[in-house]
C-alpha positions in Angstrom: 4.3 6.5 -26.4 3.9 3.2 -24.7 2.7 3.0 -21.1 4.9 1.8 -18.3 3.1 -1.6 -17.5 3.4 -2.6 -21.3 6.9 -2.0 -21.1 7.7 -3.3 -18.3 5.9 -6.7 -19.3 7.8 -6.7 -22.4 11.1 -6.0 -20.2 9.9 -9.0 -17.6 9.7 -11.2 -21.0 12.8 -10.5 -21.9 14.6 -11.6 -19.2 12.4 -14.9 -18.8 13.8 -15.9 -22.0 17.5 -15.2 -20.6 17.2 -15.9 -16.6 14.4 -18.1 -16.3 10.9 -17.5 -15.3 11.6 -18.7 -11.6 14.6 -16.0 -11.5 12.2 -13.3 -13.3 9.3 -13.9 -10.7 11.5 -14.7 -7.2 13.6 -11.3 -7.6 10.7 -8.9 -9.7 7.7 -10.4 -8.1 7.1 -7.4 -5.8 8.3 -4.7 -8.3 6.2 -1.3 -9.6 7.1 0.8 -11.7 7.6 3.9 -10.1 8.1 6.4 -13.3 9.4 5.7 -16.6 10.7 8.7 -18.9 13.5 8.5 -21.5 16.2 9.0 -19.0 14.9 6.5 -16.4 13.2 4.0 -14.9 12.4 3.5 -11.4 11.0 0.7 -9.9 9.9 0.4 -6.0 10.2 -3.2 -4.3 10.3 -3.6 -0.5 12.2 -6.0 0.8 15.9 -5.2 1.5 17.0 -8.1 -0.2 15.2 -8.5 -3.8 16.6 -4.3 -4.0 19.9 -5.4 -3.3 19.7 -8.5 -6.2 18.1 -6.1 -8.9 20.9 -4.0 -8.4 23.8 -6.3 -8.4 22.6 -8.9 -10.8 20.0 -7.3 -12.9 20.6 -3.8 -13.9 22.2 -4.4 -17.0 19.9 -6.8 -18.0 17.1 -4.7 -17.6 19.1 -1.8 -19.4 19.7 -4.1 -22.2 16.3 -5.1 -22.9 15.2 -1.2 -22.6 17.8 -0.8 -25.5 17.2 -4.1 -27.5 13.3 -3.6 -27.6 12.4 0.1 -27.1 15.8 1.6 -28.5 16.1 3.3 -25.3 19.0 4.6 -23.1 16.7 4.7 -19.6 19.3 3.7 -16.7 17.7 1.7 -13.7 16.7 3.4 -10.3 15.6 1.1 -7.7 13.8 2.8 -4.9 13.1 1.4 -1.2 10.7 3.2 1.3 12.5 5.6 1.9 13.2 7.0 -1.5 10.4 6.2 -3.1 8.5 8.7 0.4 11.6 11.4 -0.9 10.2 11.1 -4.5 6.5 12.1 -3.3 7.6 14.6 -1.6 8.9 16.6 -4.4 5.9 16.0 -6.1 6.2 13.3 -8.2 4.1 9.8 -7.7 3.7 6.7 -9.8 1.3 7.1 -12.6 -2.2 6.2 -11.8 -2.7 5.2 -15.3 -0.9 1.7 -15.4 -1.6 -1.1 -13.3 0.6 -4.5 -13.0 -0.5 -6.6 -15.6 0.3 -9.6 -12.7 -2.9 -9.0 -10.9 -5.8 -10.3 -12.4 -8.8 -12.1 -11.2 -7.6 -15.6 -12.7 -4.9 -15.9 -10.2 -6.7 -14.5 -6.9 -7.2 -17.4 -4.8 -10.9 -17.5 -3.8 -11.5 -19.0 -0.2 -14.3 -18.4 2.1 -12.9 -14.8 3.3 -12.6 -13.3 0.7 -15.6 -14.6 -1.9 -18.1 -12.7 -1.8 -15.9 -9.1 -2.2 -14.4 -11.2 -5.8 -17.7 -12.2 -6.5 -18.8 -8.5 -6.2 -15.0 -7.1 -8.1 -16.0 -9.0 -11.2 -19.3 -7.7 -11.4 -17.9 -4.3 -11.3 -15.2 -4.9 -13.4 -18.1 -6.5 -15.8 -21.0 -3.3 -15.7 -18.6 -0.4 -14.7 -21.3 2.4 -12.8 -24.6 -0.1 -12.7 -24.0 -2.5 -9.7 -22.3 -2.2 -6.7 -21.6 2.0 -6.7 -19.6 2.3 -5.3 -18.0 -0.5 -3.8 -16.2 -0.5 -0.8 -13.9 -3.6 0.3 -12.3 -3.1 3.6 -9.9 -5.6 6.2 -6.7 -5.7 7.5 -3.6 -5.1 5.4 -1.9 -7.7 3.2 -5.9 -9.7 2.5 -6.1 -8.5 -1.1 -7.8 -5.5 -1.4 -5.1 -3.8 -3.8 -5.1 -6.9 -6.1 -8.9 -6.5 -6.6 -8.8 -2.9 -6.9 -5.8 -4.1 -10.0 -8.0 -6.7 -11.1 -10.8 -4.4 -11.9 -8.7 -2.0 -13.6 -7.1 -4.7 -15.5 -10.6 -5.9 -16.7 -12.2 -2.9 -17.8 -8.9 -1.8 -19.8 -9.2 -4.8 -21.5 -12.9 -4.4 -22.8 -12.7 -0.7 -22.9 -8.8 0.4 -24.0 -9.6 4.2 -24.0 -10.8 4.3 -20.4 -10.0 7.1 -17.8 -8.7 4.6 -15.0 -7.2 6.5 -12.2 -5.7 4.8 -9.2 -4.4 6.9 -6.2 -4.0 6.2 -2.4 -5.9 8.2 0.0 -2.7 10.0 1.7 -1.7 11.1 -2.0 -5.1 12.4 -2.7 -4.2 14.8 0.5 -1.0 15.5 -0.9 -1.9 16.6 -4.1 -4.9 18.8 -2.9 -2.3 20.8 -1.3 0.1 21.2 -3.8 -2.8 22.3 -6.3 -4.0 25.1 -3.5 0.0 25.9 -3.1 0.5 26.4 -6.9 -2.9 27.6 -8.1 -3.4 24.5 -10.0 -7.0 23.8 -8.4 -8.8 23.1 -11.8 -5.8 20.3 -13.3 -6.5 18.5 -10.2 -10.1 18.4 -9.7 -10.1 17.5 -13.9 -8.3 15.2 -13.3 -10.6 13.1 -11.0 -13.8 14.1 -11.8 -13.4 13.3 -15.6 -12.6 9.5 -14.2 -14.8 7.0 -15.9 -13.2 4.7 -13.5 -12.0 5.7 -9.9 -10.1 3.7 -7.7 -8.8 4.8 -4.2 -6.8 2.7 -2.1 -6.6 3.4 2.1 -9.5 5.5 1.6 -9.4 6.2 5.8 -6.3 8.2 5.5 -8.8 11.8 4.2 -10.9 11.0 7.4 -10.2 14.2 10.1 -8.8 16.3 6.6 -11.4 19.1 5.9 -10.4 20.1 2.7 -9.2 16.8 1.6 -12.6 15.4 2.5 -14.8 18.9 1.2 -12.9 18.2 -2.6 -13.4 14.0 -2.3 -17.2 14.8 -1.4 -18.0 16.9 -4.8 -15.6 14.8 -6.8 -18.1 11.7 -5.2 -20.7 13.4 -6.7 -19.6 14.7 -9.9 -18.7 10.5 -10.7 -22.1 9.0 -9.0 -24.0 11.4 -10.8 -22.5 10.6 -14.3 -22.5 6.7 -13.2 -19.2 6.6 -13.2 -17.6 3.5 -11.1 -15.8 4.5 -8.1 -14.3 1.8 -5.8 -12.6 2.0 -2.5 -10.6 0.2 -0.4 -10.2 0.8 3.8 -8.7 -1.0 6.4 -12.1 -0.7 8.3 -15.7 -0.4 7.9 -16.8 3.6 7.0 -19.0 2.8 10.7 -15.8 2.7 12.4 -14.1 6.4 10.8 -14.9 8.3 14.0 -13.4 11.4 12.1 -14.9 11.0 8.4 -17.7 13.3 8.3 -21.0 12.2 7.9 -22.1 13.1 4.7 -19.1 10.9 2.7 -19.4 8.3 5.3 -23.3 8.3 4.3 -22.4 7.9 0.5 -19.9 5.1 1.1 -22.7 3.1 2.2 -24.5 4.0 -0.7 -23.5 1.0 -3.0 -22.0 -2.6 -1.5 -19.7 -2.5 1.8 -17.8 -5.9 1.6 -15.2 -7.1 3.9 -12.0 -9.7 3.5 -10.8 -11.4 6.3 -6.9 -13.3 6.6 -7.2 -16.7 5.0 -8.5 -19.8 6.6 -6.2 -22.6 6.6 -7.5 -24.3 3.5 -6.8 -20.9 1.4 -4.1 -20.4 2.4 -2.6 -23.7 1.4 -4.0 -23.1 -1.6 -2.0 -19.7 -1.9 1.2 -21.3 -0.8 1.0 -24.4 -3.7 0.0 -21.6 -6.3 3.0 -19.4 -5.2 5.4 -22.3 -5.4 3.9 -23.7 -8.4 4.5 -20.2 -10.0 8.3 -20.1 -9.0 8.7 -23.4 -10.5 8.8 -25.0 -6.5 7.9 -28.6 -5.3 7.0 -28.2 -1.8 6.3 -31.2 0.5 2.8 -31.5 2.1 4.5 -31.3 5.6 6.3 -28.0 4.4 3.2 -26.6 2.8 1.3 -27.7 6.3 4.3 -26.2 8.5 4.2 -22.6 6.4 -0.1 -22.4 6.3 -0.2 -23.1 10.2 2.3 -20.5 11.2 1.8 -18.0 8.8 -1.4 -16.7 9.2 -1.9 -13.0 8.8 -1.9 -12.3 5.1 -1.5 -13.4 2.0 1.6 -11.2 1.2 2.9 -12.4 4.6 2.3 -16.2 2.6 3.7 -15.3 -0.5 6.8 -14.0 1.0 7.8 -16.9 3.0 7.1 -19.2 -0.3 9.9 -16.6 -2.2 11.9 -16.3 0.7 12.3 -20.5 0.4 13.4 -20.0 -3.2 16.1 -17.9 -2.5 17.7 -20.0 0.4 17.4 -22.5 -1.9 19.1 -20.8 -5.2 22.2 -19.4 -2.9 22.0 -22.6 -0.3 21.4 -25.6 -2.7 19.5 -27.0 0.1 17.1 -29.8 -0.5 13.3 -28.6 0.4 12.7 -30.8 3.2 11.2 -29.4 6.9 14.1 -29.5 8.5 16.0 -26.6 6.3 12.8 -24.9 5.4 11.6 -24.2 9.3 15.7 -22.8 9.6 15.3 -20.5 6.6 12.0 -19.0 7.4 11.7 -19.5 11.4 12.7 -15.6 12.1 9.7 -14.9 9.8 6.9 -15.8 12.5 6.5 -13.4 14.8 3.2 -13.8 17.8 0.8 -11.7 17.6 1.4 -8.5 18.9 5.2 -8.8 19.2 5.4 -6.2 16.7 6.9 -2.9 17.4 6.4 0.5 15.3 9.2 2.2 15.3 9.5 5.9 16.3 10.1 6.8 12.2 6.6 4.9 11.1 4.8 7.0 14.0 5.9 10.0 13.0 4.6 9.2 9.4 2.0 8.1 9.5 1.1 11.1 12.3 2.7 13.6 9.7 0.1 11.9 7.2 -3.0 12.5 9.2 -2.1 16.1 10.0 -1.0 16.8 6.6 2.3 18.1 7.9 6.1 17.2 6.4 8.3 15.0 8.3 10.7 18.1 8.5 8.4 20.4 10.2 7.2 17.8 12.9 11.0 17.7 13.9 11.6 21.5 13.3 10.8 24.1 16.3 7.5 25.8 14.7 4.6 26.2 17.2 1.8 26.4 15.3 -1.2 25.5 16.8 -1.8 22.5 13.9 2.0 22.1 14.3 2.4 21.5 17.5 -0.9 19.2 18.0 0.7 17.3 15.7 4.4 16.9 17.7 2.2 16.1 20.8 0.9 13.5 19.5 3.7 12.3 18.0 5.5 12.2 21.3 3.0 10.8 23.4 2.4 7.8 20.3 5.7 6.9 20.8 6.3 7.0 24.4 2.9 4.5 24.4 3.9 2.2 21.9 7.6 1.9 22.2 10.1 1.1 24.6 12.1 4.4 23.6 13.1 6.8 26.8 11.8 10.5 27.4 15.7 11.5 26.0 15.6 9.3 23.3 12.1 10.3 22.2 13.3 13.9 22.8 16.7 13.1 20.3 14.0 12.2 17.1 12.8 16.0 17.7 15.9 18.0 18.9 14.4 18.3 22.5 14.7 17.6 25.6 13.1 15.2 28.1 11.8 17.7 29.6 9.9 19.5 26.2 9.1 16.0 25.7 7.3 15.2 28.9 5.5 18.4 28.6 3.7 17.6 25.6 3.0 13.9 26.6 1.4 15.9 29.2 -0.6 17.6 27.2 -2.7 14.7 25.1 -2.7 12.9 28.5 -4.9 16.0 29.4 -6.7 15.9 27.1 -7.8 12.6 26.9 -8.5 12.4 30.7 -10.9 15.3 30.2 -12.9 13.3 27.9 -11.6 15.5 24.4 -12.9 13.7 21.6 -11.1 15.0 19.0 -8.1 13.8 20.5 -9.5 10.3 21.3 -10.4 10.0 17.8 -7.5 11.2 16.4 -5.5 8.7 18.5 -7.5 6.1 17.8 -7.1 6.3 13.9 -3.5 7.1 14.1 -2.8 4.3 16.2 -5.2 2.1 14.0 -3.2 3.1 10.8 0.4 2.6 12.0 -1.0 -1.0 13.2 -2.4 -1.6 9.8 1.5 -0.6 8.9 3.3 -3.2 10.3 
């Protein structure tokens, strides 16, 4: 059986050789492959507008080259967010086996933020288990840390094509621990992690205030250092700065090489924008590439977006790429800092992932004590970082203003009485949906 990055590669060549390879890479560029069986596949992309394209121009090509090559009858599911968060939840997740063949260290653009945490990626992805264990690259979202974490994976399967790679993100981790408790399946799952020869975990801070999550992460640590086994993790901060990981995992992370990567300088990130638009077939002016590397500065997805965001106003505009149409087309992409607003549906999930608890329950009316923490705090988050009213807060729950108030009430207690359980628990929540945005 093939795995789902080879065919998905051999389904992205297909189409080059019938849409083009600026078509292929401005509409798939984002895709994953979410899970691929003989009935289905499902990819994930998320932006709006590249979901809406695959659909209406690019389902039947993709069927067709699952037919032509593979002589299978797999329909097309594209997921957004919110499907693809409905598709966990029933217990199903993208393998952690494949990784998109598209990341690789040959087209990560090296700058000064960024070098040293490459530098130390290849030499992990060289000696898997004998430098740098484990490694830990943390920053803000959108810097790179995922295509590293790829890149390694990528390396080693390419020396070593029988190697137990497994990929998963730190919520997930939490979510599978408790369906394994739920349905007595305690030995599949920790088998499944602690026969890794290489382990990769993305957003590594999301087990930090999780006792059990962070009790089974702490002997599978272990079980791999011990064996030499490479483990690798990526955070959006510094293990110093997990006020709620305990001590003894925040002790081990430190262990092997702690490197940081930082948003692009300006030079870099020119460099990412001409590499972009070389790789959708693009001739950008210097003043465009200059306008685009001076206003968007927070990430390099943020850059890469803009750059395909240009070739599509171009493909359905037949504009000419010249400042004046590009600043239109990609204007309402800048955004100052801070202007940013969660909204009430990203607090709640990112609160439901740090208490462990479903979406469903945080709205419901149970009252147990975990429970209702939890709704607290996810009332009082969004009365502090939105502009949404005590009844509007209270519609998201089924409560009123008054229920609401009460249990805004209740962290403001607690804060002002110095609890630090709840001030660190805010603080990471908080920290997480920011890193969200």
């Amino acid at each position: 059986m093939y795995s789902s990055a080879y065919v998905w590669a051999k389904v992205l060549n297909h189409m080059e050789e019938r849409l083009g390879s600026v078509t292929v890479s401005a509409w798939f560029d984002d895709a994953e492959v979410v899970e691929l069986s003989d009935e289905h596949l499902i990819l994930y992309s998320s932006s709006d507008f590249r979901r809406d394209i695959i659909r209406s121009r690019c389902t039947s090509h993709i069927e067709d080259a699952l037919k032509e090559i593979f002589n299978s009858n797999a329909k097309l599911i594209v997921f957004g967010d919110e499907e693809l968060s409905a598709h966990k939840s029933k217990g199903k997740r993208a393998t952690s086996m494949d990784f998109n063949p598209q990341f690789t260290f040959d087209n990560f653009i090296v700058g000064p933020s960024n070098r040293m945490a490459h530098s130390a990626a290849i030499a992990v992805s060289k000696t898997p288990g004998q430098v740098y264990n484990p490694l830990f690259i943390y920053g803000p979202p959108g810097v790179g840390k995922t295509h590293l974490l790829y890149a390694i994976a990528n390396g080693i399967r390419s020396k070593i094509p029988n190697a137990n790679i497994v990929y998963i993100k730190g919520d997930q981790f939490t979510n599978e621990l408790v369906d394994a408790i739920k349905n007595s399946t305690n030995i599949e799952f920790r088998s499944k992690y602690r026969e890794a020869d290489l382990f990769l975990i993305d957003d590594i801070q999301f087990i930090a205030g999780k006792d059990s999550t962070q009790e089974e992460f702490f002997h599978t640590f272990n079980k791999l250092y011990e064996e030499h086994k490479q483990i690798v993790m990526t955070s959006d901060r510094k293990p110093s700065d997990m006020a709620t990981l305990e001590d003894r995992l925040r002790t081990r992370f430190e262990w092997g090489l702690i490197m940081d990567i930082q948003p692009p300088d300006y030079e870099t990130r020119m460099a990412i924008i001409q590499n972009k638009a070389n790789s959708l077939g693009l001739e950008l002016p210097a003043d465009v590439c200059d306008y685009i590397a001076t206003n968007v500065t927070n990430n390099v997805r943020q850059i890469e977006g803009t750059v395909k965001k240009i070739l599509a106003y171009r493909d359905l505009n037949d504009m000419p790429l010249d400042l004046p149409n590009v600043s239109r087309a990609i204007d309402d992409m800048f955004k100052a800092e801070g202007s940013a607003v969660p909204t009430p549906g990203l607090i709640i999930s990112q609160v439901c992932k740090f208490y462990s608890v479903e979406e469903s329950t945080l709205r419901g009316s149970q009252k147990s004590k975990g429970i209702a923490e939890a709704r607290q705090v996810a009332m009082y988050l969004i009365r502090k970082l939105t502009n949404l009213s005590l009844p509007d807060i209270g519609k998201e729950f089924g409560k009123d203003h008054s229920t609401v108030l009460y249990n805004i009430r209740k962290v403001e207690m607690a804060l002002k009485k110095g609890d630090t359980t709840v001030q660190n628990n805010i603080r990471d929540i908080t920290s997480n949906i920011n890193s969200s945005l």
